[in-house]
VEXMINU-475639 format. One record per residue (C-alpha): residue number from 1; residue in three letters; x, y, z. Coordinates in steps of 0.5 Angstrom, whole numbers. Layout:
<sites>
+-----+---------+-------+-------+-------+
! num ! residuo !     x !     y !     z !
+-----+---------+-------+-------+-------+
! NUM !     ALA !     X !     Y !     Z !
...
+-----+---------+-------+-------+-------+
</sites>
This chain:
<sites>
+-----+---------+-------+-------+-------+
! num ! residuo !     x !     y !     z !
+-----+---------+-------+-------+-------+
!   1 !     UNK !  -123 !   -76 !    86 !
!   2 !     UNK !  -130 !   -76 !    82 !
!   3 !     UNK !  -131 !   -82 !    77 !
!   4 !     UNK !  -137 !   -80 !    72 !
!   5 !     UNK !  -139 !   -85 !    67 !
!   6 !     UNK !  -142 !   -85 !    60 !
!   7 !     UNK !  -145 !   -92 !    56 !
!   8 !     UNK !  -143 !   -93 !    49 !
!   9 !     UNK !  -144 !   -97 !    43 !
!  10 !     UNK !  -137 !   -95 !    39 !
!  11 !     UNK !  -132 !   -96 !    41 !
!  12 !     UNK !  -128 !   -93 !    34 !
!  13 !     UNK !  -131 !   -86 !    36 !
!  14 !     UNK !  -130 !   -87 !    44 !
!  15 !     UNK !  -122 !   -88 !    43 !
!  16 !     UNK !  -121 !   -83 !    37 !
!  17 !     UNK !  -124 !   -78 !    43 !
!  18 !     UNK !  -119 !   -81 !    49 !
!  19 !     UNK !  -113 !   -81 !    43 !
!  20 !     UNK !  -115 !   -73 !    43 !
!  21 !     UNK !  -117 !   -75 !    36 !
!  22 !     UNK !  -122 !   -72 !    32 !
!  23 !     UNK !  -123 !   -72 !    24 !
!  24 !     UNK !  -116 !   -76 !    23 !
!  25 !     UNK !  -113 !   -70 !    26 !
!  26 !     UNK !  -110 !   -69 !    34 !
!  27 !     UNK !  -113 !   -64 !    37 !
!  28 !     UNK !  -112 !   -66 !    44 !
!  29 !     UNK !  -107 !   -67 !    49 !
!  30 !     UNK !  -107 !   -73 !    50 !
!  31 !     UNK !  -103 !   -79 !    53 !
!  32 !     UNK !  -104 !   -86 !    53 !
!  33 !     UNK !  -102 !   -89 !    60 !
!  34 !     UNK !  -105 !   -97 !    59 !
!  35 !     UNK !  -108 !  -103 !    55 !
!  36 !     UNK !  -111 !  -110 !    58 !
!  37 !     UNK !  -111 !  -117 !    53 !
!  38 !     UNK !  -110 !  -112 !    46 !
!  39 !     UNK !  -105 !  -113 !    43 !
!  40 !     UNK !  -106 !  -106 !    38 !
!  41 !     UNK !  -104 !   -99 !    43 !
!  42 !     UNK !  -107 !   -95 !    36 !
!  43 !     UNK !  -114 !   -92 !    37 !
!  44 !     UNK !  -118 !   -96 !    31 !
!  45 !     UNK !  -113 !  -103 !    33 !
!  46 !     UNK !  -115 !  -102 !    40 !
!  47 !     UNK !  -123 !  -101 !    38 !
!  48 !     UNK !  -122 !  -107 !    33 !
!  49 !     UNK !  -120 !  -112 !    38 !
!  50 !     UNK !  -125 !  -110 !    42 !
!  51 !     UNK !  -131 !  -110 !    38 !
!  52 !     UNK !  -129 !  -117 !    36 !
!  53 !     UNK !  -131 !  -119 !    43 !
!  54 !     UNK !  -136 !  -115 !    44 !
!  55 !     UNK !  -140 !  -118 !    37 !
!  56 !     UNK !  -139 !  -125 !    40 !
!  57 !     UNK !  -144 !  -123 !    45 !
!  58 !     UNK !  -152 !  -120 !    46 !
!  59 !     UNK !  -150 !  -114 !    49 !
!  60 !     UNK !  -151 !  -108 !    45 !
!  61 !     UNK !  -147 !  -102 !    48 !
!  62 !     UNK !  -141 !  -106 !    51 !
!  63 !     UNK !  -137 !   -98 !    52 !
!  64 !     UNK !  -136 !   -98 !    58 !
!  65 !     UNK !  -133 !   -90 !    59 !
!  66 !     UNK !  -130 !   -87 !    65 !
!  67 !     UNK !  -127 !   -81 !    67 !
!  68 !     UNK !  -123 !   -80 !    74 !
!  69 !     UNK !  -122 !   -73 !    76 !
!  70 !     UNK !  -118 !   -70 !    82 !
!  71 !     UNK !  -118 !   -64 !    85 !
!  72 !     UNK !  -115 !   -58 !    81 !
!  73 !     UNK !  -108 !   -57 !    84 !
!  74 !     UNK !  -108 !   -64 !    87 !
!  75 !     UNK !  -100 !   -66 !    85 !
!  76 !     UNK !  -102 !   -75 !    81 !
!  77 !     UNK !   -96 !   -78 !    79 !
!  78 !     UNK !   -97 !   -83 !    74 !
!  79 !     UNK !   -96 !   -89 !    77 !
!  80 !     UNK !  -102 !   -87 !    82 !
!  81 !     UNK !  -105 !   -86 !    76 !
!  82 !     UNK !  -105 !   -93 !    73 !
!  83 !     UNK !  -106 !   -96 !    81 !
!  84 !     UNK !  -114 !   -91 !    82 !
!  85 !     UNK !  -115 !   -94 !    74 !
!  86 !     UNK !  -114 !  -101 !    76 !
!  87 !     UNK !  -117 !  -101 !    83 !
!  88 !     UNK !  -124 !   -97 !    79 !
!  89 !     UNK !  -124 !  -102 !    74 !
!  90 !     UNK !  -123 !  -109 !    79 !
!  91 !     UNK !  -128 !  -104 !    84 !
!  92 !     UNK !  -133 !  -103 !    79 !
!  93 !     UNK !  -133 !  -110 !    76 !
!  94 !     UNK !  -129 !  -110 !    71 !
!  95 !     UNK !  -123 !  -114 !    73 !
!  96 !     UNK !  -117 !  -112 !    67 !
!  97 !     UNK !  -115 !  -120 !    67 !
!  98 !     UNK !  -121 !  -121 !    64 !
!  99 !     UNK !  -123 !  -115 !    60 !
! 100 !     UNK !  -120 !  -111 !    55 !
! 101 !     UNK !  -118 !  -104 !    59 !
! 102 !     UNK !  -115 !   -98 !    55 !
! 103 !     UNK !  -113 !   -92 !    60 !
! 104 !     UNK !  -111 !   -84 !    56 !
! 105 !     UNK !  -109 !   -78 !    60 !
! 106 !     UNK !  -112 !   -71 !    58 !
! 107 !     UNK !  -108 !   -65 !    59 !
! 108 !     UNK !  -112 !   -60 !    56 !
! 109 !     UNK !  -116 !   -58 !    63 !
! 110 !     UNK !  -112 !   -55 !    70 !
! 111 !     UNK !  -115 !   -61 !    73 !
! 112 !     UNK !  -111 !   -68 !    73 !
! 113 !     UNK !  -116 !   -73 !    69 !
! 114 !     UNK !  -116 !   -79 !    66 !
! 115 !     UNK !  -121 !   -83 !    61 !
! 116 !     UNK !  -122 !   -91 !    62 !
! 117 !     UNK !  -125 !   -95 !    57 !
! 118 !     UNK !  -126 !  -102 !    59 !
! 119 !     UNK !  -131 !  -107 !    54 !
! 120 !     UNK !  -136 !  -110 !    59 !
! 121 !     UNK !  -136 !  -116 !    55 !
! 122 !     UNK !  -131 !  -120 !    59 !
! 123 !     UNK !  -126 !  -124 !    55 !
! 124 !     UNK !  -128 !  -131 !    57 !
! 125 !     UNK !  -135 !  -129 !    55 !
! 126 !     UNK !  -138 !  -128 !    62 !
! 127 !     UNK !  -144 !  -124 !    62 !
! 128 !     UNK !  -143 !  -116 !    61 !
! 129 !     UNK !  -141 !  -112 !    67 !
! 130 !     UNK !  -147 !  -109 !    70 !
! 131 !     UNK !  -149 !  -102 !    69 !
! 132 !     UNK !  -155 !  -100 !    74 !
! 133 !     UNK !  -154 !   -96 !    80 !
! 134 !     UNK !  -148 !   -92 !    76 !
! 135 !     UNK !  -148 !   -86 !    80 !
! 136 !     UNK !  -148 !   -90 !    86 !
! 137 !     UNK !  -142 !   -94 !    85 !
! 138 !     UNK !  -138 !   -89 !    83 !
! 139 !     UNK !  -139 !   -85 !    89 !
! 140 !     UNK !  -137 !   -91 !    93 !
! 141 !     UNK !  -131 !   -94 !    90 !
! 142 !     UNK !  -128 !   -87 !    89 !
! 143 !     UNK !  -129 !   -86 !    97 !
! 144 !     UNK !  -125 !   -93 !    97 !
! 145 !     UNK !  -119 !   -92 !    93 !
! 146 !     UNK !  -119 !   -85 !    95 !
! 147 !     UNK !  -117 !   -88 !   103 !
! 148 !     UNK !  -114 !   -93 !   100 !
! 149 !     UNK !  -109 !   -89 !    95 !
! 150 !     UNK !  -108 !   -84 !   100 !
! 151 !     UNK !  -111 !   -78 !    96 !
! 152 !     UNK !  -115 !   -71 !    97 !
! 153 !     UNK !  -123 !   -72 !    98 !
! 154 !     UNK !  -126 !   -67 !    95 !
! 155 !     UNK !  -132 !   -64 !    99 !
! 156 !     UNK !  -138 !   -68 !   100 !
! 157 !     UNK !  -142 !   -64 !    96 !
! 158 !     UNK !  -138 !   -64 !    90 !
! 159 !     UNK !  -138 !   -72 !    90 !
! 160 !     UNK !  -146 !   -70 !    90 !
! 161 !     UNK !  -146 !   -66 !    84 !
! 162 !     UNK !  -150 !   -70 !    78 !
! 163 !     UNK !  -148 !   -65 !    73 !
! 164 !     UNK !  -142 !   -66 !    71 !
! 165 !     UNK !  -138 !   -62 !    69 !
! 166 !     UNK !  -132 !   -63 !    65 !
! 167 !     UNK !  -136 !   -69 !    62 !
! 168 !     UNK !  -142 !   -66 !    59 !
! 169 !     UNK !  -136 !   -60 !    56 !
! 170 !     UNK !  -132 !   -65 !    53 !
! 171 !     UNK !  -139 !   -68 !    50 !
! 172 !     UNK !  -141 !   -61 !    48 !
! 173 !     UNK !  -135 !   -60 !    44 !
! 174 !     UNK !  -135 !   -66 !    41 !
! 175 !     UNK !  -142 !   -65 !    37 !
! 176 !     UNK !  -141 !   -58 !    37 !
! 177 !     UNK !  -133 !   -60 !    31 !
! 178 !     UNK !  -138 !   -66 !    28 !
! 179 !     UNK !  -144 !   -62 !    27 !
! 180 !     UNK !  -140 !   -56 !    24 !
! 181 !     UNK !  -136 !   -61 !    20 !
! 182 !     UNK !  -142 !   -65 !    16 !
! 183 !     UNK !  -146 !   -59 !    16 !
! 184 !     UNK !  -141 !   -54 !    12 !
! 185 !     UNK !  -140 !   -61 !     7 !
! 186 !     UNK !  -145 !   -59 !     1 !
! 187 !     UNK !  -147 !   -66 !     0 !
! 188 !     UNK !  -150 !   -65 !     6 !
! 189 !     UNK !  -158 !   -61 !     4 !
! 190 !     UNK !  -163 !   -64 !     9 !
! 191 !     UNK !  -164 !   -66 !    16 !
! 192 !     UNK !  -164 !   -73 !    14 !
! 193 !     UNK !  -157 !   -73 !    11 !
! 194 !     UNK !  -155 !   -69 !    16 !
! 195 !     UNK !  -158 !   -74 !    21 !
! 196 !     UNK !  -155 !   -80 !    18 !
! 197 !     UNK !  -148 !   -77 !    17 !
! 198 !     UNK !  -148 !   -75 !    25 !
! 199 !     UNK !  -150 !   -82 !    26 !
! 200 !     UNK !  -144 !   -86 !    24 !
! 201 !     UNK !  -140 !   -81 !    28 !
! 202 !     UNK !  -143 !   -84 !    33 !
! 203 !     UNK !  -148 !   -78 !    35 !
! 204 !     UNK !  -156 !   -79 !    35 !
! 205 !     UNK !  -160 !   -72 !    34 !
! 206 !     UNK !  -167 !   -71 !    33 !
! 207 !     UNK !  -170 !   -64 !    29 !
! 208 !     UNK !  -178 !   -62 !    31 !
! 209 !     UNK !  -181 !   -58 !    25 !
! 210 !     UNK !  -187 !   -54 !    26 !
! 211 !     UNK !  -194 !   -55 !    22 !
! 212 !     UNK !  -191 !   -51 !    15 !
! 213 !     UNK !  -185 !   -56 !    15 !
! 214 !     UNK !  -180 !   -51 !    18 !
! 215 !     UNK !  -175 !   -54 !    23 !
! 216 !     UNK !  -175 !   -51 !    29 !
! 217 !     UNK !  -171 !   -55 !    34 !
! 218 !     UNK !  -166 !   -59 !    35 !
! 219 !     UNK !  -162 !   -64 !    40 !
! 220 !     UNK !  -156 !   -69 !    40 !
! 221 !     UNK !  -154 !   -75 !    44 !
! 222 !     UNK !  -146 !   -78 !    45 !
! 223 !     UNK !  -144 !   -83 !    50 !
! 224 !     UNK !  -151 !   -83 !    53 !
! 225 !     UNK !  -151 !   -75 !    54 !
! 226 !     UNK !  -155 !   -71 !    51 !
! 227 !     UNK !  -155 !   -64 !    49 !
! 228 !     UNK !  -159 !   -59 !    46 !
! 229 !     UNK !  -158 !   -55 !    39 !
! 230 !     UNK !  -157 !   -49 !    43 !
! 231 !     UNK !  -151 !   -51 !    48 !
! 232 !     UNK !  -146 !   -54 !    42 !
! 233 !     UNK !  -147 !   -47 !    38 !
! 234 !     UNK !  -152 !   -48 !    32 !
! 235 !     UNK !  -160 !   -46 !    33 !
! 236 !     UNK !  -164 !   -50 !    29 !
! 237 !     UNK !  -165 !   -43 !    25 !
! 238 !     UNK !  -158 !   -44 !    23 !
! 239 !     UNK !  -158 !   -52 !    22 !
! 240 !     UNK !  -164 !   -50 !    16 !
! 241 !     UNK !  -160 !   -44 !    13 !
! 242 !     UNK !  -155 !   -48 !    13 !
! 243 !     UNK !  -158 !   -53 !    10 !
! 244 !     UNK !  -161 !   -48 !     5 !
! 245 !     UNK !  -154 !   -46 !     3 !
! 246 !     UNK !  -151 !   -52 !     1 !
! 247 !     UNK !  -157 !   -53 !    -3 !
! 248 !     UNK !  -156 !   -47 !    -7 !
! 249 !     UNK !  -149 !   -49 !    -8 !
! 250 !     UNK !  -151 !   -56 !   -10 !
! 251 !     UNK !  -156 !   -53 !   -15 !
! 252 !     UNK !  -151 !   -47 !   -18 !
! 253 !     UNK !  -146 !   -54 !   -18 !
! 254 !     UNK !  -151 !   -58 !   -22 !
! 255 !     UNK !  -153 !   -52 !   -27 !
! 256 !     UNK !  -145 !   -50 !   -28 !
! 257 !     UNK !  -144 !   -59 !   -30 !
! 258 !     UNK !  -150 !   -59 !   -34 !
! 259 !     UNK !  -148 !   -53 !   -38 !
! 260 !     UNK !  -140 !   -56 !   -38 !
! 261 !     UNK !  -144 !   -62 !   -41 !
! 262 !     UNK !  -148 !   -60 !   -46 !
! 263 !     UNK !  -142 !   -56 !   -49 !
! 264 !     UNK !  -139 !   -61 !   -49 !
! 265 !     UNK !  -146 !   -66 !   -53 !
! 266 !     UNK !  -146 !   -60 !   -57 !
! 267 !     UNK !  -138 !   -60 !   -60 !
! 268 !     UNK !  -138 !   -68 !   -61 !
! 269 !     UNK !  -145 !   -67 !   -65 !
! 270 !     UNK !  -142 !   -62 !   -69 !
! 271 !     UNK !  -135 !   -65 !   -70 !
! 272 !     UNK !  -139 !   -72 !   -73 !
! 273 !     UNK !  -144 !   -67 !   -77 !
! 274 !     UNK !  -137 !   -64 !   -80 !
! 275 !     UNK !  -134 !   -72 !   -81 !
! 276 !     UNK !  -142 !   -74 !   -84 !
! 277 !     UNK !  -140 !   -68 !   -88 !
! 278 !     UNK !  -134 !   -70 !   -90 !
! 279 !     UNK !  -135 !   -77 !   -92 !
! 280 !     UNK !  -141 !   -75 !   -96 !
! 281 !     UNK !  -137 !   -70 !  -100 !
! 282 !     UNK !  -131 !   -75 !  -100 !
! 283 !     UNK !  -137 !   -80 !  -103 !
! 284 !     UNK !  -140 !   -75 !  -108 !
! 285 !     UNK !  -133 !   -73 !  -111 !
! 286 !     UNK !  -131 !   -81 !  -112 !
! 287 !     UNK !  -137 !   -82 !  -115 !
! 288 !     UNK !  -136 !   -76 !  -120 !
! 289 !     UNK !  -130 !   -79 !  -121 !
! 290 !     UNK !  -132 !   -85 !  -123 !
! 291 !     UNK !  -138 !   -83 !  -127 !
! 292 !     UNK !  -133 !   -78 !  -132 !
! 293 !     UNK !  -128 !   -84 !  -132 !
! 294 !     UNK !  -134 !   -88 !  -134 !
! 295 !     UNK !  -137 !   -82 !  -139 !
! 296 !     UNK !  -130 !   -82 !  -142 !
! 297 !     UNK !  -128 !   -89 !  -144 !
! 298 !     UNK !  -136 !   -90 !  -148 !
! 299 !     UNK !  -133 !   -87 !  -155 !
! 300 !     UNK !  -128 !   -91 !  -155 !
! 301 !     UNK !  -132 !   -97 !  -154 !
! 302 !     UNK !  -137 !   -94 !  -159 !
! 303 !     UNK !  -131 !   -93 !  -164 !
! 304 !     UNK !  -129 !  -101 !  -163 !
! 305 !     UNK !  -136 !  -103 !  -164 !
! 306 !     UNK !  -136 !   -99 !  -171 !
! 307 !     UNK !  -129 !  -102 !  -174 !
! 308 !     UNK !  -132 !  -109 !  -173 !
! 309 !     UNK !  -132 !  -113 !  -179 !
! 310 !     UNK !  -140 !  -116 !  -180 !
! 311 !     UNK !  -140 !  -124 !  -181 !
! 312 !     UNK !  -143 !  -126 !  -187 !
! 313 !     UNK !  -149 !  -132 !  -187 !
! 314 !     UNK !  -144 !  -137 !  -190 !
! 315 !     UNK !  -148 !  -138 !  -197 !
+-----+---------+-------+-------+-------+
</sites>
């Protein structure tokens, strides 16, 4: 058995990924086996609870992210399974009565695996389970349960290996679907926005352009791990053309909006000159009606005044 071991700070992206959930869709096989001190067993309750009690300390990246994998081939029953968790995590420091623990089998790999997601800030405000000399730890504490649990080692020069494998492949994929999801969104047209989208799913990037402003590379970090451009699928040549072409969808959607709303400006301007024009001939047709009614009734007046007898002066 091999123990890697990644530090985050989200808790929402580290359990939607051991949920073998990505963009609100399951896209892994994926089983949850436990939870300490929670009272939510749904990945975005569970990341809440612990964020709660994260925040009530200084520490800055309180994900604690451990994957356990055995030998492929090697028969792990469940119940095995939860014993190597809680040994890991009471072994590492992370007693489950004091911290907030969430276990998830995956079954995407022809190796038995599981994810630990512990919250290294304890629940009575303890400080914060130690992170340095990771690898080391590691290797040690899965040499005991191993021995312990009565489980097949692995070679010693697998236990070595500072590579890991099926760790990074499960970070490669992860950016890889994130980057290729924001980067066909139109809305997205510069490395500026594409970097903070990225950024609120949990995934750091930097983009290198050269002196005439083109950009010429690219790398990404999630969980700690970093990769390059290259090994997720998407060159920085093909990020700029992309980029490029939702800029040129965007500009044709703006064109296509400005002229659906002059369109528009100009049928309402049209439709009030035609009632300006209505009212003023309606204006002009009553006013001529008045001025013939006024011009039929002065003979009449005319006439009374001539029939009027003059008053004398009374002499």
């Amino acid at each position: 058995m091999i123990a890697k071991t990644s530090i985050g700070r989200s808790f929402g992206s580290a359990l939607e990924y051991g949920a073998g959930l990505k963009e609100g869709k399951e896209n892994k096989p994926s089983q949850l086996l436990g939870a300490s001190n929670l009272g939510a067993r749904d990945p975005q309750g569970m990341a809440a609870e612990m964020m709660a009690v994260a925040d009530s300390s200084r520490c800055q990246s309180p994900v604690w992210h451990t994957s356990l994998n055995w030998p492929k081939g090697e028969a792990v029953q469940k119940e095995q399974l939860l014993r190597a968790a809680s040994e890991y995590c009471r072994q590492i420091g992370a007693d489950p009565t004091r911290h907030q623990v969430v276990i998830y089998q995956h079954h995407d790999r022809p190796h038995t695996h599981i994810h630990i997601y512990i919250n290294r800030v304890p629940m009575d405000g303890g400080p914060a389970l130690d992170t340095s000399h990771n690898y080391a730890r590691n290797v040690k504490v899965c040499q005991a349960i191993t021995e312990q649990l009565g489980m097949s080692k692995l070679p010693e020069q697998r236990q070595s290996l500072n590579d890991h494998d099926s760790h990074k492949q499960s970070i490669r994929e992860y950016v890889q679907e994130t980057l290729q999801t924001t980067l066909t969104n139109p809305q997205i047209t510069t490395v500026e926005q594409l970097g903070e989208q990225l950024r609120l799913k949990g995934v750091e990037s930097q983009f290198k352009h050269d002196s005439k402003g083109v950009l010429v590379g690219c790398s990404f970090r999630y969980d700690q791990t970093a990769v390059k451009g290259t090994e997720v699928g998407h060159k920085a040549k093909q990020i700029g053309q992309q980029l490029s072409i939702n800029q040129q969808e965007q500009s044709q959607s703006q064109t296509a909006w400005d002229a659906l709303f002059k369109s528009y400006t100009a049928a309402t301007e049209k439709d009030r000159w035609n009632e300006l024009t209505t009212s003023y001939q309606q204006t002009k047709s009553e006013e001529m009606k008045q001025s013939i009614a006024k011009q039929e009734k002065s003979p009449e007046i005319e006439e009374k005044q001539q029939r009027k007898p003059k008053q004398g002066l009374g002499l």
